[in-house]
C-alpha positions in Angstrom: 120.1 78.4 108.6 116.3 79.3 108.8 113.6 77.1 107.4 111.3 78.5 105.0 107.2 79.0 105.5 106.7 76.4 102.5 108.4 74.8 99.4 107.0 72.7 97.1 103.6 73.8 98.0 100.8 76.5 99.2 100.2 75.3 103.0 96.3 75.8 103.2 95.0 75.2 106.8 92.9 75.7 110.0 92.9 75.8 114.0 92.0 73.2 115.4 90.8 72.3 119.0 91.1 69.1 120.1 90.0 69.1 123.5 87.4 71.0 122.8 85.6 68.4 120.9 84.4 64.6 121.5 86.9 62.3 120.2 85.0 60.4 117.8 84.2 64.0 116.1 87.8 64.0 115.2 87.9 61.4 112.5 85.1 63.1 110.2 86.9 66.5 111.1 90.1 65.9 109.5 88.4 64.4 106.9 86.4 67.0 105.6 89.6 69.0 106.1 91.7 67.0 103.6 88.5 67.5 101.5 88.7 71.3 101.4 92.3 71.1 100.4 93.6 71.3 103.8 97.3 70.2 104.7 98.2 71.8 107.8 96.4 72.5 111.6 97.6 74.5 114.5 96.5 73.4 118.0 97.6 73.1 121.8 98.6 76.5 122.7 95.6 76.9 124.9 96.1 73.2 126.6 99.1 73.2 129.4 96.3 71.6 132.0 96.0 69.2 129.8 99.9 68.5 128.8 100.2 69.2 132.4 97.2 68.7 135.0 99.1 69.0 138.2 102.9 70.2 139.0 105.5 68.2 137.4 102.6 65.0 136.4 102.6 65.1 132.3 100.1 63.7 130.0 100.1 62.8 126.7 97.3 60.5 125.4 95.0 63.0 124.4 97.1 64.9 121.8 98.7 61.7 120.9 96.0 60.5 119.5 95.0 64.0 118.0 98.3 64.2 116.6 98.6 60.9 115.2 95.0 61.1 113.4 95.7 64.0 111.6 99.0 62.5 110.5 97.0 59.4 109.0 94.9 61.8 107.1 98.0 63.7 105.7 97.3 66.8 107.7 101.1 68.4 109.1 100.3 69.9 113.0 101.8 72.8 114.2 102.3 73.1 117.9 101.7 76.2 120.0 104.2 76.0 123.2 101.4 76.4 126.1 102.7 79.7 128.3 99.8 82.0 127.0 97.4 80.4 129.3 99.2 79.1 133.0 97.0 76.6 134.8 95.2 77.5 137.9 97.5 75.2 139.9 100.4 77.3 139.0 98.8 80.7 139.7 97.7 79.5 143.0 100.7 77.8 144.3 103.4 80.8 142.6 100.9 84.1 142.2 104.5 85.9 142.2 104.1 84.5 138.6 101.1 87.1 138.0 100.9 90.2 136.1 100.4 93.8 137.8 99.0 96.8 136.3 100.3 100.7 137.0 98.2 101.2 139.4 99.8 98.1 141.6 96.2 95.7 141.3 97.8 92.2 140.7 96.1 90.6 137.7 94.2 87.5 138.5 93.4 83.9 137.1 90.7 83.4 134.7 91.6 85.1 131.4 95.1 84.7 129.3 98.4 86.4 129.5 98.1 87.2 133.1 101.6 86.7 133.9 104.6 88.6 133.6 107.2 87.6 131.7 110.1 88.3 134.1 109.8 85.8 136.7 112.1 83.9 137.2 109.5 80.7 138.6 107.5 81.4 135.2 110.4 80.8 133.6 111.4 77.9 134.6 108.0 76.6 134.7 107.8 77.6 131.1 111.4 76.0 130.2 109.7 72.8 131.9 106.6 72.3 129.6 108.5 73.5 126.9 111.3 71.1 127.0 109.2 68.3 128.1 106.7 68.9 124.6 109.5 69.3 122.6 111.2 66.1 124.0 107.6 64.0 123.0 107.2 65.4 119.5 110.7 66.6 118.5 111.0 63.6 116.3 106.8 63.3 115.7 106.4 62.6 112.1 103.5 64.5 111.9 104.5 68.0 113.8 106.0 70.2 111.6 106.8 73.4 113.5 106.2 74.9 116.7 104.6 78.3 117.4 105.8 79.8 121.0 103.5 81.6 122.8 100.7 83.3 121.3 100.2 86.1 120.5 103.0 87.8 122.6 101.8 91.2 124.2 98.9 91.1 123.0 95.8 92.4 125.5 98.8 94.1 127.9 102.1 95.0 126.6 102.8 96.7 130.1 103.9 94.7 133.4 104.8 96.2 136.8 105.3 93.2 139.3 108.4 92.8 141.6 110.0 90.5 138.9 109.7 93.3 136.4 111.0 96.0 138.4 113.6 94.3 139.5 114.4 93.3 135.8 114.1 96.9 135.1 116.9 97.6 137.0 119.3 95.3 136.2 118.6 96.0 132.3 119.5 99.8 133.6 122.4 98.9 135.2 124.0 97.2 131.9 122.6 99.6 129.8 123.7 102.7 131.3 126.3 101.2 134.2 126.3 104.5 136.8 123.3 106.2 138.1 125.6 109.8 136.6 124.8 108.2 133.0 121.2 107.2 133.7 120.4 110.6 135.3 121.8 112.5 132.2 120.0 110.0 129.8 116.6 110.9 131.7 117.3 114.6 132.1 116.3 113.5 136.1 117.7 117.3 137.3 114.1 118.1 135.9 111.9 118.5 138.9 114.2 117.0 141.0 114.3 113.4 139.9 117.4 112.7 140.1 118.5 108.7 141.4 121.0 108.4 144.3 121.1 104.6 144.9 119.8 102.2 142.2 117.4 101.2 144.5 115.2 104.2 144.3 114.7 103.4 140.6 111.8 101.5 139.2 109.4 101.0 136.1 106.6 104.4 136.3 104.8 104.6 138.9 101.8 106.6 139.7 102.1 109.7 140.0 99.6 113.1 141.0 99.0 113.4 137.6 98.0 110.3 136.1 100.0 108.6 133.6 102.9 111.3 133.5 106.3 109.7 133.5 108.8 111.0 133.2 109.6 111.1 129.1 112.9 109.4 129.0 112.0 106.9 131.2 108.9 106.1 129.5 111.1 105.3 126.2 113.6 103.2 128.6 110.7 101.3 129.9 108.9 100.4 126.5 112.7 99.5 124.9 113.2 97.0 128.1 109.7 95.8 127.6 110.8 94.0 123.8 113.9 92.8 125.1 112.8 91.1 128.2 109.8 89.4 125.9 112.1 88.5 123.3 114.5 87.2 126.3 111.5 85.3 127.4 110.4 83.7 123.9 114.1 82.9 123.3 114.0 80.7 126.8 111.8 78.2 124.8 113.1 78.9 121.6 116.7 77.7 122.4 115.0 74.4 123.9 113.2 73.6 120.9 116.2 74.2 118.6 117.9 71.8 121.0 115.5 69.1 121.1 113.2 69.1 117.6 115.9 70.3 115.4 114.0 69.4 112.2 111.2 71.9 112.7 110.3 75.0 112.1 109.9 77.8 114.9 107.9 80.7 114.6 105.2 82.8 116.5 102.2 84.8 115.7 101.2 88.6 116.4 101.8 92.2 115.6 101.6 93.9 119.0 102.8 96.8 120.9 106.2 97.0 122.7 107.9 94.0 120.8 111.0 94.6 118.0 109.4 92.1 116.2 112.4 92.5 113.4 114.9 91.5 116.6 113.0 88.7 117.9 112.9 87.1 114.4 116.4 87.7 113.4 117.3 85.7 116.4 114.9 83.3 117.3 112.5 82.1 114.4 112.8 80.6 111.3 109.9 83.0 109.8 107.3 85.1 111.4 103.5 84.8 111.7 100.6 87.0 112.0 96.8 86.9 113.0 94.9 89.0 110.3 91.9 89.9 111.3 90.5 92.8 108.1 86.9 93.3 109.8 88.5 94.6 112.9 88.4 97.8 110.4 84.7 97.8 110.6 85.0 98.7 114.6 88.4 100.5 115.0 86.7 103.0 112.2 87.2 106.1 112.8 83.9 108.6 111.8 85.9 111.1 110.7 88.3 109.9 108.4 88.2 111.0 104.5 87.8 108.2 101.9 88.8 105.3 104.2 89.7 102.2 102.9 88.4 99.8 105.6 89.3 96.3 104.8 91.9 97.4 102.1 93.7 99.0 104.4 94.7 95.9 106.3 97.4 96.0 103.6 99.5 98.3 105.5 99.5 95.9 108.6 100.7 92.9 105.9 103.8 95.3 104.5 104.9 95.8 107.9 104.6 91.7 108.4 106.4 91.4 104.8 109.5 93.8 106.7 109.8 91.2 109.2 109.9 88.1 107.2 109.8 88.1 102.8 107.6 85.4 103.0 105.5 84.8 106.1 102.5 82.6 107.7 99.0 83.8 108.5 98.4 81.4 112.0 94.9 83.1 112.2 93.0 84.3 109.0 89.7 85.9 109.7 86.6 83.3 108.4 83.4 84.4 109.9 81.9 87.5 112.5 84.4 88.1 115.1 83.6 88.8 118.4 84.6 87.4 122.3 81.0 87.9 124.6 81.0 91.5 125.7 83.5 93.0 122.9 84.9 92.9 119.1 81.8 92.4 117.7 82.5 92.3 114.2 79.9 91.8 111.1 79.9 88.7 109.3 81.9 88.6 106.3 79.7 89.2 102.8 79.7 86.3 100.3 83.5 86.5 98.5 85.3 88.4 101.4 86.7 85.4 103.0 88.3 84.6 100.0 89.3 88.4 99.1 91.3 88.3 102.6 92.5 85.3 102.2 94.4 86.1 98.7 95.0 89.7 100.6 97.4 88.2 102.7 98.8 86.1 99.9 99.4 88.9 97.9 101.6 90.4 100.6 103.8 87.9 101.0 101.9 84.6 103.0 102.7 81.4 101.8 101.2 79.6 104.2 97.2 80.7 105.7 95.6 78.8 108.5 91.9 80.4 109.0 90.5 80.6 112.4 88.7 78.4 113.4 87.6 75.4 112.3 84.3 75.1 114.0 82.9 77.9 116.3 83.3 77.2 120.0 80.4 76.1 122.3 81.8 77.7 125.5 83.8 80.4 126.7 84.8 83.9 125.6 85.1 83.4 121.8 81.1 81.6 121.6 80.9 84.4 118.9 84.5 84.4 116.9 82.9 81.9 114.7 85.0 79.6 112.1 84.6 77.6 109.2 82.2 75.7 110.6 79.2 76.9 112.8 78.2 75.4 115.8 75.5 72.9 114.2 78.7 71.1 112.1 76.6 71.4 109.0 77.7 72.6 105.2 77.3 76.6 105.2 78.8 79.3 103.0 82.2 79.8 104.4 82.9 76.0 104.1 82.0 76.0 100.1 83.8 79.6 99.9 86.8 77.6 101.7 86.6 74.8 99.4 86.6 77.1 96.4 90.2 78.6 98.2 91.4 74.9 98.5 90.7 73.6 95.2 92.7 76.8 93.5 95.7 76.9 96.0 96.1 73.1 95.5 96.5 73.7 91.6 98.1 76.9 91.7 99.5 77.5 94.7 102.8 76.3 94.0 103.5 78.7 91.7 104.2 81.9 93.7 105.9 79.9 96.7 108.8 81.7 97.7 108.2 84.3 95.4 109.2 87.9 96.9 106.7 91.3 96.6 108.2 93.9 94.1 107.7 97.4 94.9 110.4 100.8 94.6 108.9 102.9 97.2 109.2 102.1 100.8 107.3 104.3 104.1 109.8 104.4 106.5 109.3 103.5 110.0 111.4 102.5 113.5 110.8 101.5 117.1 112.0 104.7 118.9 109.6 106.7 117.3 107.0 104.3 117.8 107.4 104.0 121.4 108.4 108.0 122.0 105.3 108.9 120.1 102.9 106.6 122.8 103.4 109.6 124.9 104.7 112.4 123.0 101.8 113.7 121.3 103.6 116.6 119.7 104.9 113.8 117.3 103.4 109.9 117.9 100.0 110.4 116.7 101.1 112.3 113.2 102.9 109.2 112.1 100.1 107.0 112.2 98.0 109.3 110.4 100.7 110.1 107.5 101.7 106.1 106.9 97.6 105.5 106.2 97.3 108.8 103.8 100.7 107.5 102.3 99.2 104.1 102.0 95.4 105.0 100.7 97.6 107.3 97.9 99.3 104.9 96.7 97.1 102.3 96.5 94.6 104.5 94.7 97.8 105.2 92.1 98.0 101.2 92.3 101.6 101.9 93.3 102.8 99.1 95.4 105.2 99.8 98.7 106.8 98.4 101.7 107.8 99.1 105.1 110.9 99.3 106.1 112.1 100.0 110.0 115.1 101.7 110.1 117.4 100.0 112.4 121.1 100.2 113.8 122.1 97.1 111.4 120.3 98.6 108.3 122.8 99.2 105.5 122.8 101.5 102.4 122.0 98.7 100.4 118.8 97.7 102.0 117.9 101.9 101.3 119.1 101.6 97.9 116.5 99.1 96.7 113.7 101.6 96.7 113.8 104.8 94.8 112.0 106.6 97.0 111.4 106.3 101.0 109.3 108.5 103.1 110.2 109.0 106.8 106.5 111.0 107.8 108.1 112.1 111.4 111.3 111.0 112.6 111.8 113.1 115.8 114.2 111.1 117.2 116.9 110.8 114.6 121.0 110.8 115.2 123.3 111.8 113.2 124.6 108.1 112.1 120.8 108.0 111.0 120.8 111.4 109.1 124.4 110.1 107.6 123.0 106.8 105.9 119.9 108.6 105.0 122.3 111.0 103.2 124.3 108.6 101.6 120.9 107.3 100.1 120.4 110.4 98.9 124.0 111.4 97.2 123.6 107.7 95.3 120.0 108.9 94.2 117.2 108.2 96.3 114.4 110.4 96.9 113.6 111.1 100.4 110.3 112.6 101.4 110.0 114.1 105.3 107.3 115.3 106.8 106.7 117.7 110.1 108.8 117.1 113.3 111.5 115.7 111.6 115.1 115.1 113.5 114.6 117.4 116.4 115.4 114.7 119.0 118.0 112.5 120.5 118.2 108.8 121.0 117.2 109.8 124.4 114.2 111.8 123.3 116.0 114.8 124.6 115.6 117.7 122.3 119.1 118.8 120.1 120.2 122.5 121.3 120.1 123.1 117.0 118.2 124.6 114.2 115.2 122.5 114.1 115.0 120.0 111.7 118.7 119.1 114.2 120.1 116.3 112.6 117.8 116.3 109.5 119.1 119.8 109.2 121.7 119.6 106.1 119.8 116.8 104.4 116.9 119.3 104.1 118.5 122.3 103.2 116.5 124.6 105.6 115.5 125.4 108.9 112.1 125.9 110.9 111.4 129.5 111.2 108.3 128.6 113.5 106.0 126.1 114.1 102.5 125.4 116.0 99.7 122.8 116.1 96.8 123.2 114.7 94.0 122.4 117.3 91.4 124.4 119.1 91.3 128.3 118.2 93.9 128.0 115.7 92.0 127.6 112.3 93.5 125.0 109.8 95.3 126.4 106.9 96.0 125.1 103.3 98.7 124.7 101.0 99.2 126.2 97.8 101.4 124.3 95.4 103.5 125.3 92.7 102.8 123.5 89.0 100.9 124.3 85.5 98.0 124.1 87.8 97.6 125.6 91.3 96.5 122.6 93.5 95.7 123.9 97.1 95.6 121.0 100.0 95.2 120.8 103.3 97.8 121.2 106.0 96.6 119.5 108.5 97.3 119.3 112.4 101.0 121.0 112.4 102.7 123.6 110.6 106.6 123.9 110.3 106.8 127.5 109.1 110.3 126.7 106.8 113.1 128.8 105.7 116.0 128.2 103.1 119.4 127.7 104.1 120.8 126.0 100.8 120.8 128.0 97.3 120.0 123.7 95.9 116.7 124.0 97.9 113.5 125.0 95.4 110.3 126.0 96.8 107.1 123.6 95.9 104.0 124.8 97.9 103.7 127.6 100.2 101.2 127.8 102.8 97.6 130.2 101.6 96.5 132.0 104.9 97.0 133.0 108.8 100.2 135.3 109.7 102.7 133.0 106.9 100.6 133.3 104.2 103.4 132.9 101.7 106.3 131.4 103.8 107.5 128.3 102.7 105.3 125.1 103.5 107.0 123.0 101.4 110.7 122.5 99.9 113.1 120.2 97.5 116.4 120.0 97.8 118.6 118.4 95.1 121.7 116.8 96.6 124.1 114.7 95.2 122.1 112.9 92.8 118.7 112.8 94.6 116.4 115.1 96.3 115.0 115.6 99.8 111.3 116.7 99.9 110.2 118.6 103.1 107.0 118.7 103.7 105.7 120.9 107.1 102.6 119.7 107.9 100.8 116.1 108.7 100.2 114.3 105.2 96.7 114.3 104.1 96.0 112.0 100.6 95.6 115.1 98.4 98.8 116.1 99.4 100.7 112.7 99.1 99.0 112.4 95.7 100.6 115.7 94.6 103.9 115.0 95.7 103.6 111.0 93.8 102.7 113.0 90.7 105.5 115.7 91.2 108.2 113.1 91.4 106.5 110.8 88.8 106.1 107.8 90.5 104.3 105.1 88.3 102.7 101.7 88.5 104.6 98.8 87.4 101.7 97.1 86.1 102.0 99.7 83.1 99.6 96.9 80.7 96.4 97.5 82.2 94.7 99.9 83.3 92.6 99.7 87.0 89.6 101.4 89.1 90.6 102.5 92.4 88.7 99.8 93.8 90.9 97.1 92.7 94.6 96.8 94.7 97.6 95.8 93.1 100.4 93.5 94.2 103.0 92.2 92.5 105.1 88.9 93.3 108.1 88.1 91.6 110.5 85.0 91.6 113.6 83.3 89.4 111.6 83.1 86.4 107.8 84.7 86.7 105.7 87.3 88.1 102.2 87.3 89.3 100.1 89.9 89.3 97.8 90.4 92.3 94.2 91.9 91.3 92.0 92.6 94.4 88.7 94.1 94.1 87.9 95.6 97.4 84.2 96.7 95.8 80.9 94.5 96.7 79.9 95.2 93.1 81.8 94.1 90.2 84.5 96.2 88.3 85.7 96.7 84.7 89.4 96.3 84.2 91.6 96.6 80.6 94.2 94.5 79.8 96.5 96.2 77.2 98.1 92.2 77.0 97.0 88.6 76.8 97.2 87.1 80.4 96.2 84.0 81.9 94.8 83.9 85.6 96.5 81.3 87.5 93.4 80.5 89.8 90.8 79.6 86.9 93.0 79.0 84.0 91.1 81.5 81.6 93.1 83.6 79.2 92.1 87.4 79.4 92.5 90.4 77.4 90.9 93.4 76.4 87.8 94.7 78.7 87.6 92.1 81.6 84.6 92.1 84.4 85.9 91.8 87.7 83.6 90.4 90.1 81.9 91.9 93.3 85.0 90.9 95.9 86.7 88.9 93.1 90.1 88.5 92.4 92.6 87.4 89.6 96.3 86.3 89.8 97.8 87.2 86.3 101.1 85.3 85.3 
């Protein structure tokens, strides 16, 4: 049975360094931390030379003593297994243990997560420290949980070394058992690839023209990528089970190449993740309409909240971000650290451990500042913390365990994920439509989730949303399309966009009537279609309705023709050659719809559709500016509603009802000013 992220109470807390302070700084630390309302520290998953100086010689005095301080002061550790960061002494004596890129240069000592995750001495060395940490503090008092890793996949999520080829191979040879199978599931007839002996076969290679794979392949290669990670996390998993039964397990990250949803279901008690809002501020892209920067880390949360209800924030952003030569981020403003914090709360964390507690002195991350800045002196983020403690502590417990609330869910799974790294006739619209989905609905203040479609996923988990929107499935199969119908005929609204169903679960195109399997869900078929790029012009959109709304149809254009007499008409496209054809369609089966929609999803256009299917927002006793976000938490007996204001200045918000906000105890109605960056949790 898994454990749950808290219970009786919000878990407020903070990395923490040890060894990279003087010890008789440590007392006054934890102090101060029990001061801001802290009751819970991560540490030692940068440390094996310290648990581990030389091969096979462990130590433990130094986080002993760490350990069993911060238990005195009431302060519950969480302990990161060490494997991120192998000690010199291993790299030098077993470099078969190291990383290698494509392009065959063998990754070298002196970073993090420069090993590979398939050898079998890494392994074992792993197993070692592992067991040997869990065996110390299995029964510690004061250690609460364990977080493997960190950060799995994170800076590489691609590994070519012996180990890995090999690996490779033998995950082949189970999945597909002959080389006939595994040369039809790669279409390897195709320029002559084809395998004669499994020992021709190997990860990609480099090839004349660079970073050209074969497709198939490529898909194979990302799929045996999560499993051997998850295979490798589960190696230390299954010892701490074993030997520290009475804690929790989880680890941190959202990173490429990783079923995250797999790895939880069978090794962790709860998932974790490292949120990080002002990375938006230098991932932002110059030519995006009406972004919503920091907001927008929302949509990285809902995908956390698909993995676990409830979930733990083992990083949350404090100060300026930034290692010496890269991720230089701006300081938060005055109320932003706060504002994220109760971001991620709002989505589903019920436990939030900032990063860090004092910037560090040396090394790459001199400028990923914490709580506290290098001088050790009070400063803004340590009141703004404080301010965070103090309400958590007498609020806090009240939403614990608590679940979000929302009836629309965007729709998302691995395949395409990993198919669309490298097809760019697909991979690069989905990311586009979820964040115009996303900035739509939260401008509606409509709150939705994620959900990855999976083989396990049932008809039940579909039926809790009224509406779900799958931007571009390419690879869909029919058992997909047949539980997506099934959702339908009960009464769920599907919405699809471009690209839709045209591909196998080999990424091998379906001799069929695009959109394949999507094909009798949708009522039509693709008369045409093209990008939109270089010479050929953008068009527009013209949609049916009282009033003629014309949008944008960006990047693709599935010229669409009806195949079903259930199938109505909502938009045609305005100009070039189908000028009138149909861009966009409805059909009513059962007793829901399915919305095609034949280009990339712009906000205007998601907008239009929300208002054409009447979608509402829950909160329907007060009315909102766009600026403020809604999220809604609901348990056994209350709900809470979630009041963000994403605006530096302040906002005016209208309560219809008489609320009181949890975190200052004030009752509100009527017109209510909500602060620059201020938020309100209404019971």
């Amino acid at each position: 049975m898994k454990k749950p992220v808290a219970t009786e109470k919000f878990e407020l807390g903070v990395c923490y360094y040890p060894e990279h302070w003087p010890e008789n700084m440590w007392e006054d630390d934890y102090r101060r931390m029990r001061e801001l309302g802290f009751t819970i520290i991560r540490m030692g998953e940068f440390a094996w030379s310290i648990f581990e100086p030389a091969e096979g010689q462990f130590q433990f005095g130094l986080f002993d003593r760490a350990i069993d301080l911060a238990h005195k002061y009431g302060l519950q550790v969480v302990l990161g297994t060490p494997t991120a960061t192998p000690p010199a002494w291993l790299t030098d004596k077993y470099p078969e243990v190291l990383n290698v890129t494509y392009e065959g240069v063998t990754l070298q000592h002196g970073m993090r997560r420069h090993y590979n995750y398939s050898s079998p001495k890494y392994r074992e060395l792993c197993a070692r420290i592992a067991e040997q940490m869990a065996e110390h503090y299995g029964n510690h008092p004061g250690v609460v949980g364990w977080q493997i890793d960190n950060e799995l996949n994170c800076e590489i999520s691609e590994f070519y070394s012996e180990s890995d080829h090999k690996a490779f191979r033998e995950w082949l040879q189970q999945k597909y058992v002959t080389l006939e199978h595994l040369n039809e599931a790669w279409g390897a007839v195709f320029w002559n690839q084809s395998y004669s002996d499994w020992s021709q076969v190997y990860l990609p290679r480099p090839t004349p023209v660079p970073k050209q794979p074969n497709p198939h392949q490529a898909l194979d290669e990302k799929r045996f990528i999560s499993d051997n990670t998850i295979s490798f996390a589960k190696n230390q998993a299954d010892i701490i089970r074993k030997l520290a039964p009475k804690q929790w397990v989880t680890t941190n990250g959202l990173f490429g190449h990783l079923d995250s949803h797999e790895m939880t279901d069978e090794l962790l008690d709860f998932f974790s993740y490292d949120s990080y809002p002002q990375f938006s501020t230098i991932f932002y892209d110059p030519n995006e309409r009406n972004p919503l920067n920091d907001r927008g880390w929302g949509l990285s949360l809902s995908v956390v909240r698909s993995i676990s209800p409830n979930f733990c924030i083992m990083e949350q952003q404090s100060g300026p971000g930034g290692w010496v030569n890269r991720m230089d981020m701006p300081s938060p403003k005055p109320g932003q650290m706060r504002l994220w914090t109760y971001q991620s709360i709002a989505h589903g964390a019920d436990m939030v451990l900032y990063f860090r507690w004092r910037t560090a002195t040396m090394g790459n991350e001199i400028y990923w500042h914490g709580i506290n800045d290098y001088h050790n002196q009070p400063n803004r983020r340590v009141r703004e913390a404080g301010q965070i403690g103090q309400e958590l502590a007498a609020a806090g417990h009240a939403f614990v365990g608590t679940r979000n609330q929302a009836n629309i869910a965007i729709v998302r799974d691995y395949d395409n994920e990993w198919d669309g790294e490298y097809d760019v006739w697909h991979g690069p619209f989905m990311w586009k439509s979820n964040k115009e989905w996303y900035k739509a609905l939260q401008r509606k203040h409509i709150p939705n989730d994620v959900l990855y479609l999976r083989k396990k996923t049932t008809l039940e988990e579909l039926a809790r949303y009224d509406v779900l929107i799958y931007p571009h499935p390419a690879i869909m199969t029919d058992e997909t399309a047949a539980l997506l119908d099934e959702y339908v005929q009960q009464g769920g609204k599907l919405i699809f966009g471009c690209r839709t169903g045209y591909k196998d679960e080999r990424g091998q195109c379906y001799m069929r009537p695009f959109p394949g399997a999507a094909k009798d869900l949708c009522g039509i078929t693709v008369e045409e279609f093209t990008m939109v790029k270089g010479s050929r012009q953008p068009t527009t959109i013209s949609w049916s309705g009282v009033t003629e709304v014309v949008t944008g149809a960006d990047d693709f254009n599935d010229i669409l023709k009806i195949e079903e007499a259930s199938v109505e008409v909502m938009a045609v496209y305005a100009s070039d050659y189908y000028a009138g054809k149909p861009a966009v369609t409805k059909n009513r089966r059962g007793k829901g719809e399915v919305w095609y929609y034949g280009a990339v999803f712009n906000e205007q256009a998601a907008a239009e559709i929300i208002n054409l299917i009447d979608l509402q927002s829950p909160a329907d006793w007060l009315e909102l500016p766009e600026e403020v976000e809604l999220q809604v938490r609901t348990g056994a007996s209350s709900s809470y509603a979630f009041l963000l204001n994403y605006s530096e200045t302040p906002v005016t918000i209208h309560l219809r009802e008489t609320k009181t906000d949890l975190l200052s105890g004030t009752t509100l109605s009527g017109e209510v000013i909500l602060e620059g960056f201020g938020v309100l949790v209404l019971n």
